[in-house]
mmCIF file of the N, C-alpha and C atoms, coordinates in Angstrom:
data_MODEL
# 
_entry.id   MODEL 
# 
loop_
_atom_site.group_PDB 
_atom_site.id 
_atom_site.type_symbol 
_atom_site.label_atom_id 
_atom_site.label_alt_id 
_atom_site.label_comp_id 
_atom_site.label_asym_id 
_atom_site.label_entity_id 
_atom_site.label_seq_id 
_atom_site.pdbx_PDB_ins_code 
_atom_site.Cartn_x 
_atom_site.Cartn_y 
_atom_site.Cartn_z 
_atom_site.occupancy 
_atom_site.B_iso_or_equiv 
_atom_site.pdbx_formal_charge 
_atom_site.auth_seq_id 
_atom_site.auth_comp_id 
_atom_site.auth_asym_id 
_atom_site.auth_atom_id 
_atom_site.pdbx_PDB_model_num 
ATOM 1   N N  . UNK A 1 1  ? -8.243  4.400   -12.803 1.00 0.00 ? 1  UNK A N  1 
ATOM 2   C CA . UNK A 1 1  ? -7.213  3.784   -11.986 1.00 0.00 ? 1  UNK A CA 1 
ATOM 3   C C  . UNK A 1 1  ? -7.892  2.859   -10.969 1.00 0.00 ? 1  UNK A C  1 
ATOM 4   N N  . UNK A 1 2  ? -7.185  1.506   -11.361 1.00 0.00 ? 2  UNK A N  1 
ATOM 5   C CA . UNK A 1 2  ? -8.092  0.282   -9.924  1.00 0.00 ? 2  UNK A CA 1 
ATOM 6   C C  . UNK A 1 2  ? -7.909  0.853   -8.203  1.00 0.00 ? 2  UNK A C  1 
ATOM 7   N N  . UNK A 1 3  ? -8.086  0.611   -7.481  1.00 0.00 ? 3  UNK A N  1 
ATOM 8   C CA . UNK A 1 3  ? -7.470  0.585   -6.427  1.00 0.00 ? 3  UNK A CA 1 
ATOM 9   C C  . UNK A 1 3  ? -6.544  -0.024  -5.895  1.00 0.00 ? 3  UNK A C  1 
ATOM 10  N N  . UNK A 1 4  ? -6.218  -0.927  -6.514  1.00 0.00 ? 4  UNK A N  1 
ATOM 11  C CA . UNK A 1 4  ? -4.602  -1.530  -6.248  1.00 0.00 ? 4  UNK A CA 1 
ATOM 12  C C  . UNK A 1 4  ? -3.741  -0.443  -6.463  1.00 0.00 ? 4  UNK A C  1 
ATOM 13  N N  . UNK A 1 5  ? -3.596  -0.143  -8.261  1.00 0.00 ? 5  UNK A N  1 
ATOM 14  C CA . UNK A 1 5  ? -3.085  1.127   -8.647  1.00 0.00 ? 5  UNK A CA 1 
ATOM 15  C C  . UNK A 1 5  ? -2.975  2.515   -7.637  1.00 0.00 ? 5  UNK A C  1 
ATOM 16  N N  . UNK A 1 6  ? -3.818  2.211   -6.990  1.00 0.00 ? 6  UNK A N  1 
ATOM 17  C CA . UNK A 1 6  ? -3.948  4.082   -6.737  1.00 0.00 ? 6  UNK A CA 1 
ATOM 18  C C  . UNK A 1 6  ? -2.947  3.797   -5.292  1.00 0.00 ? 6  UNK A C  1 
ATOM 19  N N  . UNK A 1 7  ? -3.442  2.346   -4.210  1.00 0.00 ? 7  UNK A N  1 
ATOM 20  C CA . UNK A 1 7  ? -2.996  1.958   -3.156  1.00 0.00 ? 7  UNK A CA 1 
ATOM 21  C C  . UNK A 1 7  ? -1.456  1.974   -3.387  1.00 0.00 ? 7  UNK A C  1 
ATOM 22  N N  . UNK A 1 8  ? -1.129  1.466   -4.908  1.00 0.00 ? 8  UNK A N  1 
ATOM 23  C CA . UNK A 1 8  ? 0.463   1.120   -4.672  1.00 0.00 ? 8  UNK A CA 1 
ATOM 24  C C  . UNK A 1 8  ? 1.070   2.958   -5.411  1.00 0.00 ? 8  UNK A C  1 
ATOM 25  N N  . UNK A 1 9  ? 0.442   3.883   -5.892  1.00 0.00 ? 9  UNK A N  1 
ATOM 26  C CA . UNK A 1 9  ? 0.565   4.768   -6.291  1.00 0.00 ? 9  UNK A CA 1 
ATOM 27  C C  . UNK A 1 9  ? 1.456   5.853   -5.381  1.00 0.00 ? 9  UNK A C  1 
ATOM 28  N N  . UNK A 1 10 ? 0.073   5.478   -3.788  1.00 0.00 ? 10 UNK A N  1 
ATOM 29  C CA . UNK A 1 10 ? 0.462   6.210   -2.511  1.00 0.00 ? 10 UNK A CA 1 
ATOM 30  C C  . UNK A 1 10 ? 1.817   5.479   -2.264  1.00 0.00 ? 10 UNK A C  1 
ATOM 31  N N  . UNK A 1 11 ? 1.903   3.989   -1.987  1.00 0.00 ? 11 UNK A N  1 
ATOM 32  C CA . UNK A 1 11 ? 3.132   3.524   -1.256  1.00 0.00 ? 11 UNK A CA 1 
ATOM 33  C C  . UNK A 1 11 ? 4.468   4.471   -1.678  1.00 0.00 ? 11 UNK A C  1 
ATOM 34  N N  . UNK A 1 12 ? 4.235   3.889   -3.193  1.00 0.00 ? 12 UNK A N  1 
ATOM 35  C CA . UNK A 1 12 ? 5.628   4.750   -3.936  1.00 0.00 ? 12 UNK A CA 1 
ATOM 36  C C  . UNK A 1 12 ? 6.172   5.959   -3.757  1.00 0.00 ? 12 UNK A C  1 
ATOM 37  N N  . UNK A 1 13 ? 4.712   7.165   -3.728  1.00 0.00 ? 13 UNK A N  1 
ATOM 38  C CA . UNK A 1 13 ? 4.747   8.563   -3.322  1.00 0.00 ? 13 UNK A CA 1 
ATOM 39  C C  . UNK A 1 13 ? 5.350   8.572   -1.993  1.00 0.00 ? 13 UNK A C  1 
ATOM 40  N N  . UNK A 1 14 ? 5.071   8.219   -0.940  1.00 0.00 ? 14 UNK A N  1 
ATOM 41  C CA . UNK A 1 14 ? 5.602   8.493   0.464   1.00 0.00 ? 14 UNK A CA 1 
ATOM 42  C C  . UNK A 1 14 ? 6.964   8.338   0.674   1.00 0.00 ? 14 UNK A C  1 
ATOM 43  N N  . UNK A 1 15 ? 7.392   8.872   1.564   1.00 0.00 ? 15 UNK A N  1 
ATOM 44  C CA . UNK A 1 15 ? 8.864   8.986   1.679   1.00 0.00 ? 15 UNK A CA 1 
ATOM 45  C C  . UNK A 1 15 ? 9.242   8.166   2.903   1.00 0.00 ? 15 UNK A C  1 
ATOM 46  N N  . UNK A 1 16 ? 8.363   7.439   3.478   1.00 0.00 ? 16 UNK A N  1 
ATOM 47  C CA . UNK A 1 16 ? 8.857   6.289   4.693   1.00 0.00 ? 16 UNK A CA 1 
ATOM 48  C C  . UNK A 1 16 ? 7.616   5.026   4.498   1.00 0.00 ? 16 UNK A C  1 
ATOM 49  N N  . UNK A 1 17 ? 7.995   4.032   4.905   1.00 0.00 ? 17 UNK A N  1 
ATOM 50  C CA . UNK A 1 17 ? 7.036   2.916   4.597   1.00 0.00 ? 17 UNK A CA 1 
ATOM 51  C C  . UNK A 1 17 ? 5.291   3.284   5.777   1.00 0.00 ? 17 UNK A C  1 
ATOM 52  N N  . UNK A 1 18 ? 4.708   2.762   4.705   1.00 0.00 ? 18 UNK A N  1 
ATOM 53  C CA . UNK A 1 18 ? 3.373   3.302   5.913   1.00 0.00 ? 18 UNK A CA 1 
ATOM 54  C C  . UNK A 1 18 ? 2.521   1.667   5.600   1.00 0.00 ? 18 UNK A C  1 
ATOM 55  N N  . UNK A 1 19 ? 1.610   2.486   6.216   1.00 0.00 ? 19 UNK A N  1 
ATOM 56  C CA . UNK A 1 19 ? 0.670   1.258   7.601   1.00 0.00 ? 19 UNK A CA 1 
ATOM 57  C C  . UNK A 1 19 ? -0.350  1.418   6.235   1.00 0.00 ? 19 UNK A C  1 
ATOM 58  N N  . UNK A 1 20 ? -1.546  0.611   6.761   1.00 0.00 ? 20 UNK A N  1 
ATOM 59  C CA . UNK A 1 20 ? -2.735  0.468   5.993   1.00 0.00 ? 20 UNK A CA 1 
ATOM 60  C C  . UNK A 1 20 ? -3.460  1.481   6.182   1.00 0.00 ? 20 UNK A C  1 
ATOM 61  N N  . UNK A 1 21 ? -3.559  2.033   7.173   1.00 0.00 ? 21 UNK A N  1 
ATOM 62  C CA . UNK A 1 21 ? -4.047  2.827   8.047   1.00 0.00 ? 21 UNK A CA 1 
ATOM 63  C C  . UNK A 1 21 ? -3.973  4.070   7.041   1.00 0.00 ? 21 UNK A C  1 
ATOM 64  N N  . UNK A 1 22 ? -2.655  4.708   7.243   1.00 0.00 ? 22 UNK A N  1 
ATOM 65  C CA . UNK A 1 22 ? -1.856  6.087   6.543   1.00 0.00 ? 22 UNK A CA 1 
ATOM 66  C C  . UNK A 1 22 ? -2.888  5.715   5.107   1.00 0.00 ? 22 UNK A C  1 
ATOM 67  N N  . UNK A 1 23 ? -2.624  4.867   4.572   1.00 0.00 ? 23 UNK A N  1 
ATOM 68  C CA . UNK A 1 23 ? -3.083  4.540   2.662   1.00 0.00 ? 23 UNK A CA 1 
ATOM 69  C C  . UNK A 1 23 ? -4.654  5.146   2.945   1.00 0.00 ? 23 UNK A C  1 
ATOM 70  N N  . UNK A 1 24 ? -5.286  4.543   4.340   1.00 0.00 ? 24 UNK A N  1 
ATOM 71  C CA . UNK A 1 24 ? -6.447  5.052   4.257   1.00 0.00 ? 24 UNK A CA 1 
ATOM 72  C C  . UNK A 1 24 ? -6.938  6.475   4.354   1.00 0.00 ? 24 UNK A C  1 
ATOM 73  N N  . UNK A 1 25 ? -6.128  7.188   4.844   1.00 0.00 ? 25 UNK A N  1 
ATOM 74  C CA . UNK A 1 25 ? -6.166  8.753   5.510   1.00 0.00 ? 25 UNK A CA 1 
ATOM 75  C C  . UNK A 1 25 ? -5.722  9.349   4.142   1.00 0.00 ? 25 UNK A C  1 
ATOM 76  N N  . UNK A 1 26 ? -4.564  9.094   3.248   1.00 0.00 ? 26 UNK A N  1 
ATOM 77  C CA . UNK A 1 26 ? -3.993  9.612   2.281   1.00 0.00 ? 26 UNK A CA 1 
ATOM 78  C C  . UNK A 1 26 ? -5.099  9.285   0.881   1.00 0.00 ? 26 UNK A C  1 
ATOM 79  N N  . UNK A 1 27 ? -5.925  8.521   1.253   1.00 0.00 ? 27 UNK A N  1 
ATOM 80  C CA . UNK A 1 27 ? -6.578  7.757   -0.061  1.00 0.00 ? 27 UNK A CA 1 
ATOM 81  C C  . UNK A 1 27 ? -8.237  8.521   0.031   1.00 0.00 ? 27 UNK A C  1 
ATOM 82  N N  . UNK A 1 28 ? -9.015  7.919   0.778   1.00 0.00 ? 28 UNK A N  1 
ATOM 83  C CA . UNK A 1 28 ? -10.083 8.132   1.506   1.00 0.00 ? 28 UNK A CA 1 
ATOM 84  C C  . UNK A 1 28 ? -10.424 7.089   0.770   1.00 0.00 ? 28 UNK A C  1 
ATOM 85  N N  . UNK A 1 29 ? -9.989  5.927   0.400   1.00 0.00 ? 29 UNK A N  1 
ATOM 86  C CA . UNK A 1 29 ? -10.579 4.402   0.327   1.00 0.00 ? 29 UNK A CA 1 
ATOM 87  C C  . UNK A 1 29 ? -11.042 4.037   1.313   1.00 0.00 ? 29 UNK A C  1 
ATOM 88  N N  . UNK A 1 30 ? -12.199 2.669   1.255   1.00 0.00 ? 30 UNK A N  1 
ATOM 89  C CA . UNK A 1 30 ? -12.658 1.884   2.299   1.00 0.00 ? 30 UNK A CA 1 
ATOM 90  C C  . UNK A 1 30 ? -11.019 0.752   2.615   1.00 0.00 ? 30 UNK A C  1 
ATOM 91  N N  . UNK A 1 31 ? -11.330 0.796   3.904   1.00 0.00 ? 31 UNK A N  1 
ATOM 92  C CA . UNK A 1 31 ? -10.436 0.004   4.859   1.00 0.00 ? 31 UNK A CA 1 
ATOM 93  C C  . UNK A 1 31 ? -10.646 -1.545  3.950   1.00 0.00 ? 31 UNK A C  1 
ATOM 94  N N  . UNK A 1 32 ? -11.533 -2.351  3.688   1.00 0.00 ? 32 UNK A N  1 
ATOM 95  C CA . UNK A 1 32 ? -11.388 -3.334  3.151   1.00 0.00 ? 32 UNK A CA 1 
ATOM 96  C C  . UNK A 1 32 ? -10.990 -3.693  1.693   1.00 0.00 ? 32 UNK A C  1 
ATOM 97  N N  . UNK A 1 33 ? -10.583 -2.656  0.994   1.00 0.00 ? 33 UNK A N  1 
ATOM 98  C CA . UNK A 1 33 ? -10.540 -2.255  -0.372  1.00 0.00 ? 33 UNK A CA 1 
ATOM 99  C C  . UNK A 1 33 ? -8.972  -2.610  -0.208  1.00 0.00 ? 33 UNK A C  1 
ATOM 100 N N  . UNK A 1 34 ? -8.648  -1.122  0.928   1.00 0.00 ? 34 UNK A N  1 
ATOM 101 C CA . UNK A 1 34 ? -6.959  -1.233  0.880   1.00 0.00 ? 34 UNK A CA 1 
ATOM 102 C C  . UNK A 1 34 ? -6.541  -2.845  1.267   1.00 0.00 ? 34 UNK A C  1 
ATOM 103 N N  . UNK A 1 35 ? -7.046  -3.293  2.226   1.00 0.00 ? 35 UNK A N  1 
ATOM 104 C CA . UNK A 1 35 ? -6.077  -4.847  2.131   1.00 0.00 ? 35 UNK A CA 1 
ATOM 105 C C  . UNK A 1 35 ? -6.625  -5.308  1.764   1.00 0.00 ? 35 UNK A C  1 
ATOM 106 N N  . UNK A 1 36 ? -7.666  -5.897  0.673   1.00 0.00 ? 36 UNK A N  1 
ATOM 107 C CA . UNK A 1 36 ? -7.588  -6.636  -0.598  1.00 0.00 ? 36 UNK A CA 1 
ATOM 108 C C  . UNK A 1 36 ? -6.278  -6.019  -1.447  1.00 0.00 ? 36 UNK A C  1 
ATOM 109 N N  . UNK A 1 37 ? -6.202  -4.918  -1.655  1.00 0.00 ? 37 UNK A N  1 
ATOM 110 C CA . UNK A 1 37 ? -4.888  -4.365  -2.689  1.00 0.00 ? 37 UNK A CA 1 
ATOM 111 C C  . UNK A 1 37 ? -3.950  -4.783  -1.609  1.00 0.00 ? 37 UNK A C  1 
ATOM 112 N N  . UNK A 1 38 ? -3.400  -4.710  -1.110  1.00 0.00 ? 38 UNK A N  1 
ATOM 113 C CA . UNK A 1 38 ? -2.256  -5.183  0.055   1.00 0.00 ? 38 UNK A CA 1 
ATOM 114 C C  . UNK A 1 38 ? -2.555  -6.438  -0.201  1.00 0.00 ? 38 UNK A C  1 
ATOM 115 N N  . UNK A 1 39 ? -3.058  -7.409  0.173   1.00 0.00 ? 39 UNK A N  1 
ATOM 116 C CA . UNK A 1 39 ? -3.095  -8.736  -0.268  1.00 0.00 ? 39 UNK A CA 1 
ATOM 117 C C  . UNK A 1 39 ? -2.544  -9.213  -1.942  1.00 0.00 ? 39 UNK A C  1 
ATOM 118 N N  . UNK A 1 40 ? -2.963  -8.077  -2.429  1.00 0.00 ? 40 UNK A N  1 
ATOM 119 C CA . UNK A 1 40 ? -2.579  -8.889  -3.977  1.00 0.00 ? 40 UNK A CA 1 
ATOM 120 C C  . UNK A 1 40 ? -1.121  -8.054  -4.687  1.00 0.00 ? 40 UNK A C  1 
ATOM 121 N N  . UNK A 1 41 ? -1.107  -7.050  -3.871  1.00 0.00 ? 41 UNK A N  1 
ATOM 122 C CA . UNK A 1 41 ? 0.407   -6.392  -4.145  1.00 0.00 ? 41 UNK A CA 1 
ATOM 123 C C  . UNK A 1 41 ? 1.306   -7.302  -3.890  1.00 0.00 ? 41 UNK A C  1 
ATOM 124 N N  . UNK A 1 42 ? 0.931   -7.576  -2.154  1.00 0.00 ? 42 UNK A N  1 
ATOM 125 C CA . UNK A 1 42 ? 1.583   -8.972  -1.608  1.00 0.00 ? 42 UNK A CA 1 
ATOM 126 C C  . UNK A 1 42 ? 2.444   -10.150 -2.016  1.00 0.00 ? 42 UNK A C  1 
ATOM 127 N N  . UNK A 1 43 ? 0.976   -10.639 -2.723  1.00 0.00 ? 43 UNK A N  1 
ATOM 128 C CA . UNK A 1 43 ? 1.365   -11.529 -3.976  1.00 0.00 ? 43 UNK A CA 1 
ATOM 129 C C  . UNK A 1 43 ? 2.049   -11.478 -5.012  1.00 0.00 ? 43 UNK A C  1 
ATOM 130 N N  . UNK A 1 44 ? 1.958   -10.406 -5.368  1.00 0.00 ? 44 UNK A N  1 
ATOM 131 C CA . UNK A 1 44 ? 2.588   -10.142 -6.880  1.00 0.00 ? 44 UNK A CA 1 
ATOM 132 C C  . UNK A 1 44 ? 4.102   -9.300  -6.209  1.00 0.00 ? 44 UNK A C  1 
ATOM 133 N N  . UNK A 1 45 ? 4.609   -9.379  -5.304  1.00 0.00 ? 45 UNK A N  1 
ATOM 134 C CA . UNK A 1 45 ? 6.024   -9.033  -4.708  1.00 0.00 ? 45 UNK A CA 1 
ATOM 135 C C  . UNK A 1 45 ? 6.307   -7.838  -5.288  1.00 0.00 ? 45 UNK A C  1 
ATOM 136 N N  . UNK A 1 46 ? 4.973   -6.457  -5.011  1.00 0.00 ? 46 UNK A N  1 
ATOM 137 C CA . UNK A 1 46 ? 4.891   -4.966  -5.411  1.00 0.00 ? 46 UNK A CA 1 
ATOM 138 C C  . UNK A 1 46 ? 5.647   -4.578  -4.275  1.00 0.00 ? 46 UNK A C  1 
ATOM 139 N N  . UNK A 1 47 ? 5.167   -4.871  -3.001  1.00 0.00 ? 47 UNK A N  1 
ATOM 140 C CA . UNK A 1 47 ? 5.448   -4.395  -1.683  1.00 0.00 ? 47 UNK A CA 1 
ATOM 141 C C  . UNK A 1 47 ? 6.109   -5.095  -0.818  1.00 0.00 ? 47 UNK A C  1 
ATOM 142 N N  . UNK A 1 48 ? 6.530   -4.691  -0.052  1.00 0.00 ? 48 UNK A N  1 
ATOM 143 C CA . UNK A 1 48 ? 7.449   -5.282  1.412   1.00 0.00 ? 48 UNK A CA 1 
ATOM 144 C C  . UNK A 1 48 ? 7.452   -4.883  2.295   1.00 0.00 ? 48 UNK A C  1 
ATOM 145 N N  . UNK A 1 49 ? 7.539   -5.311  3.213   1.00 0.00 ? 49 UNK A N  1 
ATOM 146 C CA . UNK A 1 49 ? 7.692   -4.960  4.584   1.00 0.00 ? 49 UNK A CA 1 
ATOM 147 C C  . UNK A 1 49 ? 8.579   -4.802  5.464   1.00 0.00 ? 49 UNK A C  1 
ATOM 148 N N  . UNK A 1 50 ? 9.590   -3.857  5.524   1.00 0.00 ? 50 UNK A N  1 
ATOM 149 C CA . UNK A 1 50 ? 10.857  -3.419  6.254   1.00 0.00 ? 50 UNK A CA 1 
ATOM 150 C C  . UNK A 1 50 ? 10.552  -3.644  8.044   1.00 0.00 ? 50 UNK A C  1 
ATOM 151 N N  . UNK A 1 51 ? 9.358   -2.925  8.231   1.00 0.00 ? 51 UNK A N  1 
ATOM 152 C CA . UNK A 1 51 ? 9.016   -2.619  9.755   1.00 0.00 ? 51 UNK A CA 1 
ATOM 153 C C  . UNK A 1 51 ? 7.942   -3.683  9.794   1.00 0.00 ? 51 UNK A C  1 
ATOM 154 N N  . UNK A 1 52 ? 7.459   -4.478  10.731  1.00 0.00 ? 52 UNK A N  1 
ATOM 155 C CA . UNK A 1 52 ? 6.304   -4.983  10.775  1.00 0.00 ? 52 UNK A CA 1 
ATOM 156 C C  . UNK A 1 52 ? 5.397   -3.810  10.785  1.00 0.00 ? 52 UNK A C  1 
ATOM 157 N N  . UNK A 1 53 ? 4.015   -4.463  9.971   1.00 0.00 ? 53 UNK A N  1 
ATOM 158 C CA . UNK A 1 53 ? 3.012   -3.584  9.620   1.00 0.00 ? 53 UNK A CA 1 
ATOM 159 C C  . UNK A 1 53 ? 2.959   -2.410  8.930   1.00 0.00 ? 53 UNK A C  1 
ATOM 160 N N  . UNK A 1 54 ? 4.263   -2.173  8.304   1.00 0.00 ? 54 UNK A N  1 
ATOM 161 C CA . UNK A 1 54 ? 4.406   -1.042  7.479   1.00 0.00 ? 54 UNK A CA 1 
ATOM 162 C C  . UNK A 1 54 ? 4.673   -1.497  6.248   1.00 0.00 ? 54 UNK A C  1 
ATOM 163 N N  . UNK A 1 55 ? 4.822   -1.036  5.013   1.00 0.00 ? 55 UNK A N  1 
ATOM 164 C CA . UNK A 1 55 ? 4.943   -1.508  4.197   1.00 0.00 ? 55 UNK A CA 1 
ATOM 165 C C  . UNK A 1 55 ? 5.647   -0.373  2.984   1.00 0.00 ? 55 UNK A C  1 
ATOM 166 N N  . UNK A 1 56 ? 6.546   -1.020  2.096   1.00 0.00 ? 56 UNK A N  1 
ATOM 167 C CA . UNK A 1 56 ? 7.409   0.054   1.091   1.00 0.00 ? 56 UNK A CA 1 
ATOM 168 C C  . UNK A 1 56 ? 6.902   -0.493  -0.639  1.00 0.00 ? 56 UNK A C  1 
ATOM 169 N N  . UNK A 1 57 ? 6.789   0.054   -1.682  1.00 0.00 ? 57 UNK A N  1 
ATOM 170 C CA . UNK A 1 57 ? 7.365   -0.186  -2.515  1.00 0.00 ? 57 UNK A CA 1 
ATOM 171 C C  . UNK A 1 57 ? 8.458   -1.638  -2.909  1.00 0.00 ? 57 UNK A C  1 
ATOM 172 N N  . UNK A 1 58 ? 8.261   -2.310  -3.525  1.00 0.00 ? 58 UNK A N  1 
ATOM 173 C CA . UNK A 1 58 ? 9.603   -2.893  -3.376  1.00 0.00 ? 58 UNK A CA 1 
ATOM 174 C C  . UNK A 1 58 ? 10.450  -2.716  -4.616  1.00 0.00 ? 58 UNK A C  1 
ATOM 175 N N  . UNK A 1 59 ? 10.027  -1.956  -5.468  1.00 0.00 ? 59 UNK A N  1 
ATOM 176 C CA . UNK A 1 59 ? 10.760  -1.027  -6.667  1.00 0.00 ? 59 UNK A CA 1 
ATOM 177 C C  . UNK A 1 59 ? 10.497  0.353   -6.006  1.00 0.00 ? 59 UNK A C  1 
ATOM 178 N N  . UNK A 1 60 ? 11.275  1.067   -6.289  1.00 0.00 ? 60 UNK A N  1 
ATOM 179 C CA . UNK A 1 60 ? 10.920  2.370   -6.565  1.00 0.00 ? 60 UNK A CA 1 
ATOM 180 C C  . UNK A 1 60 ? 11.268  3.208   -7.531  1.00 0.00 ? 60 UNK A C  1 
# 
């Protein structure tokens, strides 16, 4: 599993939109790993952002 995968794996799993931060505590990825995957989820309109700095699924 890439780390995009695993990053957007967590989003989906959680039950409220979370921070980069949370992905990191829930993951034990490096901090620069997760927003490269946040950057390209981004792109590819995986994720959204309801709250500033938080971020959901944008399927679920």
């Amino acid at each position: 599993m890439s780390v995009k995968e695993k990053v957007l794996e967590i989003i989906k799993s959680a039950e409220t939109p979370v921070t980069a931060g949370e992905v990191e505590k829930l993951s034990g990825l490096d901090r620069k790993d997760i927003d490269k995957a946040f950057k390209e989820l981004k792109q590819e309109n995986a994720i959204v952002s309801p709250v500033r700095c938080k971020w959901e699924a944008a399927v679920k």
